[in-house]
C-alpha positions as CSV (number, residue, x, y, z in Angstrom):
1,X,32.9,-13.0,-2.7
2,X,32.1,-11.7,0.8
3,X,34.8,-9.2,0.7
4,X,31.8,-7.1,-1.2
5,X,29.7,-5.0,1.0
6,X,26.9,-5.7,-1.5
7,X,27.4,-9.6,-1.6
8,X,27.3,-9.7,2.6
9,X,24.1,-7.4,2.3
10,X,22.7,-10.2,-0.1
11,X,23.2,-13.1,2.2
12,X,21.9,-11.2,4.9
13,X,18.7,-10.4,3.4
14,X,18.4,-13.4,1.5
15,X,19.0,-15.2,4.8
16,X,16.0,-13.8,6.3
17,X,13.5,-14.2,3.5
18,X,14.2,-17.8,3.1
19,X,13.8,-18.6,6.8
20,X,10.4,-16.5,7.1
21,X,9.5,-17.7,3.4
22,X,10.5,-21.1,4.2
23,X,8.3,-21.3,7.8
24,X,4.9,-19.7,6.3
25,X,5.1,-21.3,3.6
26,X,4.9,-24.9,5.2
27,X,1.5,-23.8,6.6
28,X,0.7,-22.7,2.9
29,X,0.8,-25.4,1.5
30,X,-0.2,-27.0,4.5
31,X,-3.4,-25.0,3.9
32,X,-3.9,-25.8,0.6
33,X,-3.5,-21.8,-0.2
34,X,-0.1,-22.0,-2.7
35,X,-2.5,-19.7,-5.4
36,X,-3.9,-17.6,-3.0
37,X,-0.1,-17.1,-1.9
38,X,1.0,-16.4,-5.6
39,X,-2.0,-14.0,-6.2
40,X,-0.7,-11.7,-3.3
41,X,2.3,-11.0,-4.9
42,X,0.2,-9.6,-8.0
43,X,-1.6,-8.0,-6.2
44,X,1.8,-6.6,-4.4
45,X,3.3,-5.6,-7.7
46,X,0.4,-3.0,-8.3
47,X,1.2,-1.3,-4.5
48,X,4.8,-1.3,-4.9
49,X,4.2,0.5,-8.7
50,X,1.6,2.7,-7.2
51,X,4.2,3.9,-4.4
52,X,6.8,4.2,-6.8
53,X,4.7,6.5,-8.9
54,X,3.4,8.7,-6.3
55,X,7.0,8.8,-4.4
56,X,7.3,6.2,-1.5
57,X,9.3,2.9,-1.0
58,X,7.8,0.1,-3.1
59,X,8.1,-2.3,-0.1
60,X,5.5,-0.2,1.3
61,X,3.2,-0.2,-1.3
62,X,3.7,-3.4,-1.9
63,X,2.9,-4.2,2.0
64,X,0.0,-2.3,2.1
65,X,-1.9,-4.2,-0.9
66,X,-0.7,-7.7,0.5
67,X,-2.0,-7.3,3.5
68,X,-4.8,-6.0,2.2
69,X,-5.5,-8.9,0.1
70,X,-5.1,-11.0,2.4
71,X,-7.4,-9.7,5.3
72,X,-10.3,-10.1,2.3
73,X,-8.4,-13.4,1.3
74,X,-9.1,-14.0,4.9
75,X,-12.7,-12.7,5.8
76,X,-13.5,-15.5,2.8
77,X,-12.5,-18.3,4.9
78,X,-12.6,-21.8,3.8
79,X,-14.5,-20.5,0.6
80,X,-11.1,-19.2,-1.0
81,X,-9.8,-22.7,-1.8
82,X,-12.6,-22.9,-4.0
83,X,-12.6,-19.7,-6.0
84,X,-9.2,-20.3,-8.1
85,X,-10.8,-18.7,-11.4
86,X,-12.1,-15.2,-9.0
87,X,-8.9,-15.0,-7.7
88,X,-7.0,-15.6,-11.1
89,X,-9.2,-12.7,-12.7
90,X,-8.2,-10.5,-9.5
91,X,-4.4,-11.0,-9.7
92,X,-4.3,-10.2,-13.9
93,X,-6.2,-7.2,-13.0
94,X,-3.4,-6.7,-10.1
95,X,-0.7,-7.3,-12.3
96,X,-2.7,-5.0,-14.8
97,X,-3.0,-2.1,-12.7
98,X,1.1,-2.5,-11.8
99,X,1.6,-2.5,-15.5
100,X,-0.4,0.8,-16.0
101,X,1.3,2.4,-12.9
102,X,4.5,1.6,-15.0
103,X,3.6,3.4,-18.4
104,X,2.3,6.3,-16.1
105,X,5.8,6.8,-14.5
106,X,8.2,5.3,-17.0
107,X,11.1,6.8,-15.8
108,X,11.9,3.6,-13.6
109,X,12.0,0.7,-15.8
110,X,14.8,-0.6,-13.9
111,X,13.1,-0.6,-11.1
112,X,10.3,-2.3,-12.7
113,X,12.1,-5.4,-13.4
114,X,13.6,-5.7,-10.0
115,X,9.8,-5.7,-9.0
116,X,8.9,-8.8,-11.4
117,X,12.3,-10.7,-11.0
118,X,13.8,-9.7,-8.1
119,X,17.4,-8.1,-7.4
120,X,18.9,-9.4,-4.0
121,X,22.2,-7.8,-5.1
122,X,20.6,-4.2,-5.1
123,X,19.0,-4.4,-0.9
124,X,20.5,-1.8,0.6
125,X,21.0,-1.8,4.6
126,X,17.8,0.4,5.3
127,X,16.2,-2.2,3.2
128,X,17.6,-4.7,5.0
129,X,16.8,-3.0,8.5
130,X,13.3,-3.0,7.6
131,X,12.9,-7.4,6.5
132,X,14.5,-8.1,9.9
133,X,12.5,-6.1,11.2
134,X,9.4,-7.4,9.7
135,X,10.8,-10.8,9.2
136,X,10.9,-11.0,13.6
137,X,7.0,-10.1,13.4
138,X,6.0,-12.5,11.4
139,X,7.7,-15.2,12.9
140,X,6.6,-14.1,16.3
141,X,2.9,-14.0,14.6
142,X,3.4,-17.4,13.1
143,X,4.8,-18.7,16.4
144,X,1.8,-17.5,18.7
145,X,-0.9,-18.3,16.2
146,X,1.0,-21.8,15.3
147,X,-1.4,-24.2,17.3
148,X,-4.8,-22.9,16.5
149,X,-3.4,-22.8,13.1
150,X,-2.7,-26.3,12.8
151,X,-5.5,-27.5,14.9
152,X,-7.9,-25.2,12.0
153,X,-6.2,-26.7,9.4
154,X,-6.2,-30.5,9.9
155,X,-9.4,-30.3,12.2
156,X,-11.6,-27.6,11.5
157,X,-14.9,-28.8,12.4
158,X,-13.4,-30.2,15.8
159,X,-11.5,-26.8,16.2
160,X,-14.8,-24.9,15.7
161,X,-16.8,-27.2,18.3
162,X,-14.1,-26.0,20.3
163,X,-14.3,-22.3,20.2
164,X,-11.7,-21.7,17.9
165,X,-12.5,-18.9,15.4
166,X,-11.8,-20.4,11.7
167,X,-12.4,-16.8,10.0
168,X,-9.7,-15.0,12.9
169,X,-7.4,-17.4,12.0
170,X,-7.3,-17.2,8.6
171,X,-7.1,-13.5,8.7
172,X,-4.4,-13.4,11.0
173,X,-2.0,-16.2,9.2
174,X,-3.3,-14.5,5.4
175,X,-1.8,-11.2,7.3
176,X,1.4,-13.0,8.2
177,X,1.8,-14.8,4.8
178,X,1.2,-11.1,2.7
179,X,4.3,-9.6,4.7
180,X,6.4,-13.2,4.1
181,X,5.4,-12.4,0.2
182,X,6.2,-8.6,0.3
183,X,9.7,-10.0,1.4
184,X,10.3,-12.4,-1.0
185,X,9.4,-10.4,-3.6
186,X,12.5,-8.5,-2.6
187,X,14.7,-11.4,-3.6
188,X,13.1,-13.2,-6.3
189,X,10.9,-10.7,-7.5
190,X,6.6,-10.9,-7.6
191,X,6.6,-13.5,-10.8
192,X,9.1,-16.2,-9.0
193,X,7.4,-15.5,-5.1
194,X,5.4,-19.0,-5.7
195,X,9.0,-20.9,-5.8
196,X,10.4,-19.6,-2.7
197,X,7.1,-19.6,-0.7
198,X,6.4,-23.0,-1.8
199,X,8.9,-24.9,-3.1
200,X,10.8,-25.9,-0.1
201,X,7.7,-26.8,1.8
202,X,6.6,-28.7,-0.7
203,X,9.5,-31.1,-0.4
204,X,9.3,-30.9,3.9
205,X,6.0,-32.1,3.6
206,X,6.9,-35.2,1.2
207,X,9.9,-35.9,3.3
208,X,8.8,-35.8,7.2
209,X,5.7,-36.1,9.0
210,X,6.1,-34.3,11.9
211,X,5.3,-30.6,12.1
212,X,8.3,-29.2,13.8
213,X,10.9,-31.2,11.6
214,X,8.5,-30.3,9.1
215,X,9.1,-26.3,9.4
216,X,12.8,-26.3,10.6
217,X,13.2,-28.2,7.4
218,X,11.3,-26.4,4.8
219,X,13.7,-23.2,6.3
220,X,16.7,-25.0,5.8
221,X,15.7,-25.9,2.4
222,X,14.8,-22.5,1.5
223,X,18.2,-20.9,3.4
224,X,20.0,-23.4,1.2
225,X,18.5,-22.7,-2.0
226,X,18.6,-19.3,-1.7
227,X,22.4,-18.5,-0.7
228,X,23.3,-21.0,-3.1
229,X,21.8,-19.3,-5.3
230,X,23.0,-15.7,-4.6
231,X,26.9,-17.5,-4.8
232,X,26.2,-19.0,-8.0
233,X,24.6,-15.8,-9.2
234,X,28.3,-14.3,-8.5
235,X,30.2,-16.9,-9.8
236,X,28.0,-17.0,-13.4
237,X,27.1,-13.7,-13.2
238,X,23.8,-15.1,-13.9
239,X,20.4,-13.7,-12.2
240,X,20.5,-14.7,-8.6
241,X,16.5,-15.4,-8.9
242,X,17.0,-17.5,-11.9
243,X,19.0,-20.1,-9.4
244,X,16.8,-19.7,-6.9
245,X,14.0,-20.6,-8.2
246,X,16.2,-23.4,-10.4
247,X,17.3,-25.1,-7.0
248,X,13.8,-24.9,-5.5
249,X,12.4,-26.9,-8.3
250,X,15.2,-29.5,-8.4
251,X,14.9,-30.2,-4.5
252,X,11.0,-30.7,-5.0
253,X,11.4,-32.8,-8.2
254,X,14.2,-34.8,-6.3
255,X,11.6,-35.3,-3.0
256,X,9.3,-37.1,-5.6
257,X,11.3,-39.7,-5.7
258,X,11.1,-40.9,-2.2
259,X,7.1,-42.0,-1.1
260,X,4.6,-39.5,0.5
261,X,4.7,-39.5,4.2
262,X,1.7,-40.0,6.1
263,X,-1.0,-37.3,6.9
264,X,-0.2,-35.0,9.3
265,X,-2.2,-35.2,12.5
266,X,-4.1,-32.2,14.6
267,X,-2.2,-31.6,17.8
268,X,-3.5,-33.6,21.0
């Protein structure tokens, strides 16, 4: 299997999306923000559509409206959480837009579907160049913004008492989550994102109660899904998303069966 070019490409790239998927998304759900995380990759799907049709990479496009998204996502604050219905309406108009972008330039159907599904097997080594690249920056974000993110999140009225700025943090960690989901959607396309960003965090948080062991193991979980995934896809010849997302689901169904751990506690 790893005699292919294209099959060592694929680990590599799916290698890196799972670990940055696999670390945001434990503050995600952490966050309570899993839907706001799913409505940037709809939103995603009409900037990587609208760079297709007027020429450019769709990882850009698809960049540029997630980040977007989630510096507005951001600037809401702690009134997001509560808005599920204006930010359904937003992504269906998103995912609208994409579709319309699509009839407009119809020439890449193809590529259309590796948009909604994913393709890991198609990342070429520019592509992959590029989610190191912006893999590194937003685990260096996540990494410097880590404690007054978790001090926000499970204190916010202390945190704010204490000069911490809820509204700069959100921005800033909705900024690092909209390039973790304009990766992803590389692998397991903009319709499966939600699995692979939180899926794995899901069952860290049911299974350990400590914030390190916490994020080292939603990574693991997602780097385990995901290359198992990619080597079933070559054995079955089966799409490599499909397992994903099929293994994601299991491992969370399978961390129901042990108890909820405690609440996680703000750092001292």
């Amino acid at each position: 299997m790893l005699e292919y070019e294209f099959m060592r490409t694929a680990f590599l790239a799916g290698g890196v999306v799972a670990v940055v998927a696999g670390c945001v998304g434990f503050f995600l759900v952490l966050r309570n923000l899993a839907f706001a995380g799913h409505a940037l990759s709809h939103v995603g799907f009409a900037g990587a559509t609208g760079a297709v049709l007027v020429g450019l990479s769709p990882l850009w496009g698809l960049l540029a409206f997630t980040l977007a998204a989630g510096t507005v996502m951001g600037l809401l604050g702690e009134r997001v959480r509560g808005r599920d219905i204006a930010v359904g309406v937003i992504l269906s108009l998103a995912l609208a837009l994409g579709v319309l972008f699509l009839y407009l330039y119809t020439t890449h159907a193809t590529q259309a579907t590796a948009l909604l599904f994913g393709n890991v097997l198609g990342v070429s080594r520019d592509m992959l160049r590029d989610m190191t690249l912006l893999g590194a920056l937003s685990l260096l974000g996540l990494a410097v913004l880590s404690r007054p993110l978790l001090f926000a999140t499970l204190e916010p009225e202390l945190a704010e008492a204490k000069g911490v700025s809820l509204r700069l943090v959100s921005v800033l960690f909705l900024a690092i989550v909209a390039i973790a989901v304009a990766e992803a959607a590389q692998i397991v396309g903009v319709l499966l994102v939600f699995a692979l960003m939180v899926g794995p965090a899901a069952a860290a948080l049911r299974l350990t109660a400590r914030i390190g062991r916490g994020v080292a193991l939603s990574a693991l979980l997602g780097l385990a899904e995901t290359w198992l995934g990619i080597a079933l896809a070559y054995v079955s010849d089966w799409p490599a998303s499909f397992w994903i997302v099929l293994l994601s689901c299991a491992v969370y169904l399978l961390s129901l069966a042990r108890p909820a751990t405690p609440a996680l506690a703000a750092p001292a």
